[in-house]
BAGU-866805 format. One record per residue (C-alpha): residue number from 1; residue in three letters; x, y, z. Coordinates in nm, 3 decimals. Example, Ala and Ser with C-alpha at 12.3 -4.5 7.8 and 13.67 -1.06 7.14 Angstrom:
residues 2
- 1 / ALA / 1.230 / -0.450 / 0.780 .
- 2 / SER / 1.367 / -0.106 / 0.714 .
This chain:
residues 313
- 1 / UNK / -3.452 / -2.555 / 0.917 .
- 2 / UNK / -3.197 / -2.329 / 0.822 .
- 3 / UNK / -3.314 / -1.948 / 0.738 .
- 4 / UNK / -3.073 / -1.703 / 0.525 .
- 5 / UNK / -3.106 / -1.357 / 0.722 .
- 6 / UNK / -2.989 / -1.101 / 0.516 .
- 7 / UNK / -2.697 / -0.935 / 0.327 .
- 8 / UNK / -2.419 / -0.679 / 0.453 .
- 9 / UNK / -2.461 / -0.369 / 0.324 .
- 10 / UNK / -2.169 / -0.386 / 0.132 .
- 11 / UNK / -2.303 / -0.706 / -0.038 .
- 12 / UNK / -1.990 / -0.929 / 0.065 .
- 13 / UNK / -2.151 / -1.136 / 0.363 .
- 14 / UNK / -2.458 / -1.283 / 0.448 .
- 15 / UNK / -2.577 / -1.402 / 0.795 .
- 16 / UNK / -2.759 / -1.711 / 0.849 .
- 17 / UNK / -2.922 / -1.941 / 1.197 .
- 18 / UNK / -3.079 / -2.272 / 1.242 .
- 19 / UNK / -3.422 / -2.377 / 1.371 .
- 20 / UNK / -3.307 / -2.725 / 1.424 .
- 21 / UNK / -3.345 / -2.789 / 1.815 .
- 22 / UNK / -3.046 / -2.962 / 1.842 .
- 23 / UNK / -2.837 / -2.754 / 1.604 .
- 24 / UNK / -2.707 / -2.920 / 1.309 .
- 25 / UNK / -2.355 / -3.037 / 1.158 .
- 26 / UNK / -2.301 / -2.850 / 0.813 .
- 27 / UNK / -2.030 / -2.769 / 0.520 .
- 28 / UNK / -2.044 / -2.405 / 0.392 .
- 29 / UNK / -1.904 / -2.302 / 0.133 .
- 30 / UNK / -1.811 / -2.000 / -0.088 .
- 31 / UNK / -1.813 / -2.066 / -0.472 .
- 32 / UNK / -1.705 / -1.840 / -0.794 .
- 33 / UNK / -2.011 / -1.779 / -0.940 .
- 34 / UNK / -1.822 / -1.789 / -1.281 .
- 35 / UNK / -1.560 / -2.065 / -1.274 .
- 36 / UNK / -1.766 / -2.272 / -1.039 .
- 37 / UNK / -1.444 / -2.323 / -0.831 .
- 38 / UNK / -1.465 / -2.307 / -0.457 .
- 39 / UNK / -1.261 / -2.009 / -0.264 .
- 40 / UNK / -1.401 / -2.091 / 0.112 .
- 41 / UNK / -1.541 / -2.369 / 0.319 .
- 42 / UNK / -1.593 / -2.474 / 0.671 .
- 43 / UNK / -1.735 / -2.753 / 0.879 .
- 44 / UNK / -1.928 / -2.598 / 1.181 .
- 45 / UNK / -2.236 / -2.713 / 1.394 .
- 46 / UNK / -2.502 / -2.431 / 1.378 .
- 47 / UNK / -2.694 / -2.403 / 1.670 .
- 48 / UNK / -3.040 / -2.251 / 1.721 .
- 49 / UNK / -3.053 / -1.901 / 1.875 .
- 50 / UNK / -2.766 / -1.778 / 1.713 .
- 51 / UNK / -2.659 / -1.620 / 1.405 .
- 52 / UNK / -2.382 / -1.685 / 1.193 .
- 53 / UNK / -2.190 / -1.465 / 0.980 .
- 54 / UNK / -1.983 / -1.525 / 0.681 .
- 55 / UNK / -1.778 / -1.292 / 0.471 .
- 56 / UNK / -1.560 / -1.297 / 0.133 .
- 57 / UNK / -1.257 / -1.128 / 0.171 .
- 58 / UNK / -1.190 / -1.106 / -0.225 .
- 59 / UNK / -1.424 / -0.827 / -0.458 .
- 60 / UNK / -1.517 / -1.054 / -0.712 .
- 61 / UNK / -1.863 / -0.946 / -0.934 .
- 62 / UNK / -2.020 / -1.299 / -0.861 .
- 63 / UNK / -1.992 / -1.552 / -0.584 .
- 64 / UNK / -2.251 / -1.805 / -0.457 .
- 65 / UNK / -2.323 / -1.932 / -0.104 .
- 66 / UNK / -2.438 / -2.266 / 0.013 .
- 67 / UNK / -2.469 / -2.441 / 0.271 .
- 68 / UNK / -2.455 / -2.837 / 0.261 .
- 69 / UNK / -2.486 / -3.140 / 0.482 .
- 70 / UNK / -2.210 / -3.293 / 0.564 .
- 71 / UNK / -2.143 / -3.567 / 0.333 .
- 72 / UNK / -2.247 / -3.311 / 0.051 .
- 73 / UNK / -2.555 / -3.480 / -0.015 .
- 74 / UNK / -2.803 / -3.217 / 0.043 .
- 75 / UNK / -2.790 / -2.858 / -0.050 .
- 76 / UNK / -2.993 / -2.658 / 0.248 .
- 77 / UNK / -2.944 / -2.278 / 0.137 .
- 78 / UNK / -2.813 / -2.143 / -0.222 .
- 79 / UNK / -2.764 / -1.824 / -0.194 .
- 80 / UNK / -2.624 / -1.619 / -0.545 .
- 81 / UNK / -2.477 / -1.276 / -0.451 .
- 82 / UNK / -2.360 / -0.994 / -0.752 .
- 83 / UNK / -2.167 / -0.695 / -0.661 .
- 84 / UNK / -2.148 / -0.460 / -0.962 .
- 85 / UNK / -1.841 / -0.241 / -0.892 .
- 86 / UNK / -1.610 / -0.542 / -0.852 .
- 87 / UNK / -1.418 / -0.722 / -1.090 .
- 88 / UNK / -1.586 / -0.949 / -1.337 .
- 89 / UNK / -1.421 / -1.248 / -1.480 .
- 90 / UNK / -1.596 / -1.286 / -1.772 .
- 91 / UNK / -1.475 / -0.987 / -1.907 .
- 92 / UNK / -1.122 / -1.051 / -1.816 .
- 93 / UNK / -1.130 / -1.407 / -1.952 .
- 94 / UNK / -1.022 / -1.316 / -2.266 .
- 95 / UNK / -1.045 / -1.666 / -2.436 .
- 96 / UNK / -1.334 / -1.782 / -2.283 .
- 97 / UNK / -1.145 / -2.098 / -2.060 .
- 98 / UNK / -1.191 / -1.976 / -1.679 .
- 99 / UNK / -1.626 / -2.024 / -1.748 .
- 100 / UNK / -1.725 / -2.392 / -1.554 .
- 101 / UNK / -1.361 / -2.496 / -1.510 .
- 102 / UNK / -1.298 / -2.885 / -1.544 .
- 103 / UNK / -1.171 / -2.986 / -1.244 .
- 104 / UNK / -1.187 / -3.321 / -1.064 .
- 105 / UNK / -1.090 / -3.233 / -0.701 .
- 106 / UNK / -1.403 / -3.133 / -0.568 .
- 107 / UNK / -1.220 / -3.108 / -0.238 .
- 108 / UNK / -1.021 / -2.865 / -0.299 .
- 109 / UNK / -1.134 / -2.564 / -0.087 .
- 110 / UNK / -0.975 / -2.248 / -0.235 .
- 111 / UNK / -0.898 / -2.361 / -0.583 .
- 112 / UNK / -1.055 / -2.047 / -0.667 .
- 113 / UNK / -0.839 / -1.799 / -0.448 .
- 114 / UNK / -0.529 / -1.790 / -0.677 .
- 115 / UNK / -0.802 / -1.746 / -0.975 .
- 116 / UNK / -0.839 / -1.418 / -0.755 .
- 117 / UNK / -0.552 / -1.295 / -0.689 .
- 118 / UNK / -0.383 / -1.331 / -1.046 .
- 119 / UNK / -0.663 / -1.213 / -1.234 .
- 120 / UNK / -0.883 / -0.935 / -0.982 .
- 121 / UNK / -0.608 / -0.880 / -0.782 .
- 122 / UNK / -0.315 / -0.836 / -1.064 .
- 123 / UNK / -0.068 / -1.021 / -0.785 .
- 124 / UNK / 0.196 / -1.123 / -1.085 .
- 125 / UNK / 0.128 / -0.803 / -1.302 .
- 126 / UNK / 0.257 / -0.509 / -1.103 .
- 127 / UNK / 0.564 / -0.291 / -1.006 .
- 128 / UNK / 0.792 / -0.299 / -1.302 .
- 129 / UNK / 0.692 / -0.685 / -1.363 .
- 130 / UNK / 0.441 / -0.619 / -1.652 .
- 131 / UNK / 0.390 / -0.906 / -1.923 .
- 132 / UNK / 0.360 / -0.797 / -2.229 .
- 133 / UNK / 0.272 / -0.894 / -2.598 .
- 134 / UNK / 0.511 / -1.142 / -2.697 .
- 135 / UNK / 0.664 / -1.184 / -2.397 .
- 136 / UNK / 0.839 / -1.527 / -2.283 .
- 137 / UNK / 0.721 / -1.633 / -1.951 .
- 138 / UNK / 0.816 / -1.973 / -1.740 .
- 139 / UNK / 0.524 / -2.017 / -1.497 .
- 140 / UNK / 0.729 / -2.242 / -1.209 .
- 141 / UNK / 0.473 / -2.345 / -0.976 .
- 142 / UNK / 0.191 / -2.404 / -1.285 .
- 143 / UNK / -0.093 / -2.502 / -1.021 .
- 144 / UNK / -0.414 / -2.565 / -1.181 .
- 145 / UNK / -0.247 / -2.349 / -1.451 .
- 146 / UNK / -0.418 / -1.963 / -1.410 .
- 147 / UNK / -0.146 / -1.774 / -1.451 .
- 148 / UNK / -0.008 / -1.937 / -1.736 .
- 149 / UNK / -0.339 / -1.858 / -1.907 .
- 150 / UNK / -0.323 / -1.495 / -1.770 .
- 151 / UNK / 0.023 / -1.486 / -1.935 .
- 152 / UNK / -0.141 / -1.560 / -2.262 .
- 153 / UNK / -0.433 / -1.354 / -2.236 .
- 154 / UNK / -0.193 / -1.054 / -2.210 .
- 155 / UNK / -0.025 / -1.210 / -2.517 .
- 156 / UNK / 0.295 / -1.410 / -2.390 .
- 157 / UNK / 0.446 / -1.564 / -2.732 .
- 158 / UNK / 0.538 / -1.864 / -2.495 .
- 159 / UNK / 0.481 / -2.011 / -2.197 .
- 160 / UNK / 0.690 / -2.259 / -2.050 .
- 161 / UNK / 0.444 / -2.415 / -1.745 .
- 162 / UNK / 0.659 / -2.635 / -1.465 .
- 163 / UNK / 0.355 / -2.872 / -1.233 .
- 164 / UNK / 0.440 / -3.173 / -1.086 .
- 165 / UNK / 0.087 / -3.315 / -0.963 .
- 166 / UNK / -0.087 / -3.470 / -1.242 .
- 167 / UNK / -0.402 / -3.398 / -1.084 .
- 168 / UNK / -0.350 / -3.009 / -1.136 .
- 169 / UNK / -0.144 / -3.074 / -1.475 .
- 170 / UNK / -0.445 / -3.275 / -1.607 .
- 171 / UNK / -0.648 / -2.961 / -1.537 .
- 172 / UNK / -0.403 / -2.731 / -1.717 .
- 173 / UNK / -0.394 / -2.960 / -2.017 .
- 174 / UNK / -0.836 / -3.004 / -1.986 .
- 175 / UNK / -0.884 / -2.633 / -1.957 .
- 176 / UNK / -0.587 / -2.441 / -2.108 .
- 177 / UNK / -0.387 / -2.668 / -2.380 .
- 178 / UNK / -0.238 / -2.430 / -2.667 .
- 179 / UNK / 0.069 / -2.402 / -2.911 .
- 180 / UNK / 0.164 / -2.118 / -2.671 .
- 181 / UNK / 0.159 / -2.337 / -2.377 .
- 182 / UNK / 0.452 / -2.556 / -2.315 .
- 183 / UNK / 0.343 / -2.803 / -2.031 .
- 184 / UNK / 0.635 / -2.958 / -1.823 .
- 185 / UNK / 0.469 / -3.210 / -1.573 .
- 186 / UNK / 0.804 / -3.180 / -1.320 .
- 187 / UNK / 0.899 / -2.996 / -1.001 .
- 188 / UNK / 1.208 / -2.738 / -1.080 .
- 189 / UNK / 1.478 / -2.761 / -0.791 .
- 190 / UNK / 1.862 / -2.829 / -0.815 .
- 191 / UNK / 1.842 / -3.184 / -0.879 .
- 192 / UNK / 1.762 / -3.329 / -1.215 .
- 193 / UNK / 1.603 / -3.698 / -1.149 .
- 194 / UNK / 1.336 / -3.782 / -0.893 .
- 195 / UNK / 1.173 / -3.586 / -0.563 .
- 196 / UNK / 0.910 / -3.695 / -0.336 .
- 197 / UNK / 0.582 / -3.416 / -0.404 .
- 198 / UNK / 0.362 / -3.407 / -0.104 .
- 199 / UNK / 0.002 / -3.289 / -0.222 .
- 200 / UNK / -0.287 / -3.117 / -0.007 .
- 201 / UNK / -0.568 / -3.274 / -0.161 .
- 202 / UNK / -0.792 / -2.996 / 0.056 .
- 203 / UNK / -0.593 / -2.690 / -0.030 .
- 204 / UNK / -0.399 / -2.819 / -0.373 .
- 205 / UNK / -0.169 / -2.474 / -0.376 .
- 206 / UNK / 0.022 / -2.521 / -0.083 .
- 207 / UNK / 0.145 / -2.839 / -0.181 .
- 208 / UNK / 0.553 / -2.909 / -0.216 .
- 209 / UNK / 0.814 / -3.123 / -0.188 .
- 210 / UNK / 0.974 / -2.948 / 0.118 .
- 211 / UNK / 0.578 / -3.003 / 0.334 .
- 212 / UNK / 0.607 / -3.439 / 0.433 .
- 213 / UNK / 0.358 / -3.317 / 0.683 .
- 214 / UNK / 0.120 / -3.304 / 0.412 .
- 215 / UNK / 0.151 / -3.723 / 0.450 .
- 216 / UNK / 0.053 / -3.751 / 0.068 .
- 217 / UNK / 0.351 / -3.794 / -0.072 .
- 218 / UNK / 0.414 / -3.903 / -0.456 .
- 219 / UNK / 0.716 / -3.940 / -0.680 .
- 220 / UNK / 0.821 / -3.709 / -0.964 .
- 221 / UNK / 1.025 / -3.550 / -1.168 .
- 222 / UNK / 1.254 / -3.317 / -1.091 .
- 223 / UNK / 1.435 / -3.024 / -1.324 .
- 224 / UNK / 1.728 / -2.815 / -1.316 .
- 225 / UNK / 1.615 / -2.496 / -1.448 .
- 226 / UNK / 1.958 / -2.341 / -1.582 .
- 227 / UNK / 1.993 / -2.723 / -1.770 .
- 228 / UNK / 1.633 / -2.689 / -1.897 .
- 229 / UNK / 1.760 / -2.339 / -2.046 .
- 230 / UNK / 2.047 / -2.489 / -2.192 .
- 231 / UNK / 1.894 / -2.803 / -2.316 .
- 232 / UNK / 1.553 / -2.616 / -2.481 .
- 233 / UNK / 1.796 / -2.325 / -2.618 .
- 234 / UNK / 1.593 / -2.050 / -2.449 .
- 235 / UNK / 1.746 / -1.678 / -2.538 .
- 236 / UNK / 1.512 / -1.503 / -2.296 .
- 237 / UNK / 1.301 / -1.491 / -2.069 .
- 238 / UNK / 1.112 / -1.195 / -2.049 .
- 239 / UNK / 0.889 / -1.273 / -1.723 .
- 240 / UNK / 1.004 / -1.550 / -1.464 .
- 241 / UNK / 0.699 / -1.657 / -1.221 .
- 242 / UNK / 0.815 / -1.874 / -0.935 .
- 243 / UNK / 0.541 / -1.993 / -0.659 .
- 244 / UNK / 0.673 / -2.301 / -0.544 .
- 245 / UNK / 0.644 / -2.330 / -0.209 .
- 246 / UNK / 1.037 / -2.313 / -0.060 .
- 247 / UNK / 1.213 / -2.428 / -0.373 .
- 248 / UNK / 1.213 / -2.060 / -0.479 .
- 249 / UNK / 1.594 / -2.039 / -0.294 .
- 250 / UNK / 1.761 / -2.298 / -0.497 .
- 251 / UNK / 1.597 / -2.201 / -0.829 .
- 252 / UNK / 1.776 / -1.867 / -0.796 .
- 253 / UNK / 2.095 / -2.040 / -0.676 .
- 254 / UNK / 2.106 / -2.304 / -0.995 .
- 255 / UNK / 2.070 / -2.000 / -1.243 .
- 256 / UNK / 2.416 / -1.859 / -1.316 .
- 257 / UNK / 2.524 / -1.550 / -1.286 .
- 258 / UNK / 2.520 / -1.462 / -1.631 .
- 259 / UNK / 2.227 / -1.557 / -1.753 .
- 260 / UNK / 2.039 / -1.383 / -1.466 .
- 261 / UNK / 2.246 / -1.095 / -1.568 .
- 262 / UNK / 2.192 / -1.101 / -1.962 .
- 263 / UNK / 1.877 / -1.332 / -2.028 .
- 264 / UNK / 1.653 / -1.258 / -1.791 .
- 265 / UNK / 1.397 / -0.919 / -1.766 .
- 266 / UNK / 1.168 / -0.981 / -1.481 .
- 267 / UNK / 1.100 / -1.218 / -1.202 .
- 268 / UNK / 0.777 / -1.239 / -0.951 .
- 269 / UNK / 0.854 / -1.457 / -0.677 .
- 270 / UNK / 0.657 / -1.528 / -0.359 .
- 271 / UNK / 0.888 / -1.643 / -0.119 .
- 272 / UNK / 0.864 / -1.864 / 0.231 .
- 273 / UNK / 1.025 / -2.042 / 0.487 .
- 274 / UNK / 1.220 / -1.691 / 0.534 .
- 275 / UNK / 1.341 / -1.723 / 0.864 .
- 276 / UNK / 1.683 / -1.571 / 1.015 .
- 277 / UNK / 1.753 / -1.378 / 0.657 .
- 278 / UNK / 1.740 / -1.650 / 0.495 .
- 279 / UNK / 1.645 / -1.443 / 0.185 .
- 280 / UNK / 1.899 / -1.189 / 0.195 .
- 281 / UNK / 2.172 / -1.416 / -0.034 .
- 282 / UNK / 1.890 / -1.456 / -0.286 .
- 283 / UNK / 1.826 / -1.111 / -0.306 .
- 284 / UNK / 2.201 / -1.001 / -0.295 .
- 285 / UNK / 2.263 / -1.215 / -0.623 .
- 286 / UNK / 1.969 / -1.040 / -0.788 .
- 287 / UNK / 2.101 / -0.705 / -0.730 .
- 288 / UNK / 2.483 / -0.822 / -0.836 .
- 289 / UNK / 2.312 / -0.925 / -1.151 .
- 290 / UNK / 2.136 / -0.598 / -1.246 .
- 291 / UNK / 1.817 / -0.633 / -1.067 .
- 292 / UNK / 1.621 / -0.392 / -0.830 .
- 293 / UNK / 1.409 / -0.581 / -0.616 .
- 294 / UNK / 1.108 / -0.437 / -0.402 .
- 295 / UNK / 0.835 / -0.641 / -0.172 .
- 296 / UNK / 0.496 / -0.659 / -0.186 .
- 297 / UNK / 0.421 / -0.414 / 0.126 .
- 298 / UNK / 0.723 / -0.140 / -0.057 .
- 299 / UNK / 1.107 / -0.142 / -0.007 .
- 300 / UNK / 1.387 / -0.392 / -0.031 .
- 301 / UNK / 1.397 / -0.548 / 0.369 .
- 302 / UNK / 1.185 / -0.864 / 0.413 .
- 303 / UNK / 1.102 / -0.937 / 0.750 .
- 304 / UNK / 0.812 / -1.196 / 0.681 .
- 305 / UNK / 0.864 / -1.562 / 0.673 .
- 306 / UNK / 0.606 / -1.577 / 0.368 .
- 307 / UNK / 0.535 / -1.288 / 0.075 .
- 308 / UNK / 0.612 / -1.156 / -0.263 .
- 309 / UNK / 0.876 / -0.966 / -0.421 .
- 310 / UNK / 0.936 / -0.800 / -0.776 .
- 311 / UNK / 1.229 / -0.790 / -0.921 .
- 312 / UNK / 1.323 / -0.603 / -1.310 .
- 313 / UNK / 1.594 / -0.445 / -1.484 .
């Protein structure tokens, strides 16, 4: 038997034990209580005599708690948990998409973590990077596609959305499909042609083509982002997103000077692989083209291998 024990005080963790003599072999889990996504999970053997203690790192107004067998079979201990002052997605889902989210990978982990951080957490709406009404976004690094639709629930005129796993572009196309939503079902690096994607099926946002360690590796296509520009005629781009896992540094390096200079208003990046400076020429051409640049944690020197920077005009 497994016994739920009580709630924090602040409402964001719950403790739980076992009866079972022998202590039993479990999955527990941490679900959005409003997209139905998953933000946690662990495997773990609870044993009797002990209690076990799990937290949510994220204020979110609604998350749910279970605790499974292994195979997923059997649901021990549901557990439903509100707290008021945080943010509530239903009111910032503007077009009512986010609410039981179609989405096949029911192994993904922490699908719902960058759900968090773009909408509760306003990770790609602060500093000087703003979107706003009528704005012209490219969303590099689509995912299962939540910023893009954050981009159009602050009223971007157009979205151009780069995802190379058709898993997670499936999802954007299920969940988010509009006339303001330009879907490009590539990777964005320097070559234009083919790349090998390696996908995480457990954890489908750190996936890239520069992580073979991931061992699931697929084929697709690649795009030049300064010949995309060219080739679709775009004037502006008012907001440029870029998550994409270590192809951030040639990105930056295919767009020419000029257009980063004239074209461009505002770029959100989050950066890795940043060892010995490696950043440093990337954030040199910014400034040479009119940008001030500032990290996540305040000020222009980077020192982490992984983070986020703003960058505007």
């Amino acid at each position: 038997m497994i016994i739920f024990k009580g709630v924090t005080e602040d409402n964001k963790g719950i403790n739980i034990y076992s009866l079972y003599e022998n202590g039993i072999n479990v999955l527990c889990k941490i679900i959005d209580g409003y997209s139905g996504l998953c933000s946690y999970a662990t495997r773990m053997t609870l044993n009797p005599g002990f209690v076990y203690f799990f937290n949510h790192f994220v204020n979110v107004y609604h998350r749910r708690f279970e605790v499974w067998n292994e195979d997923e079979t059997k649901l021990y201990l549901k557990i439903d948990i509100v707290d008021n002052p945080s943010p509530n997605l239903e009111t910032l889902d503007i077009h009512k998409r986010l609410r039981n989210f179609k989405y096949s990978n029911k192994k993904d982990f922490d699908a719902a973590l960058p759900l968090y951080e773009i909408f509760c957490n306003n990770l790609y709406n602060k500093r000087n990077c703003i979107i706003n009404p009528d704005d012209v976004v490219v969303d590099i690094g689509g995912h299962l596609g939540f910023f893009s639709y954050f981009a159009i629930c602050r009223g971007a005129s157009k979205v151009y959305c780069f995802e190379p796993s058709e898993d997670c572009a499936k999802t954007i196309e299920d969940n988010f499909a509009s006339p303001n939503l330009m879907l490009e079902k590539s990777a964005v690096s320097l070559l234009n042609g083919e790349v090998t994607f390696y996908y995480n099926t457990n954890s489908s946002m750190q996936s890239s083509i520069y992580t073979p360690e991931l061992g699931n590796g697929i084929i697709c296509k690649s795009t030049n982002l300064n010949d995309y520009i060219i080739e679709k005629k775009i004037q502006k781009i008012n907001f440029l997103k870029i998550d994409c896992e270590g192809s951030e540094y040639d990105i930056i390096e295919s767009l020419s000077d000029e257009y980063l200079s004239n074209n461009i208003d505002k770029i959100c990046m989050e950066y890795h692989f940043n060892t010995d400076g490696r950043i440093y020429p990337m954030l040199d051409k910014l400034k040479r083209c009119g940008f001030q640049t500032e990290a996540e944690g305040g000020g222009d020197v980077v020192n982490s291998e992984l983070g986020i920077f703003y960058a505007w005009k």
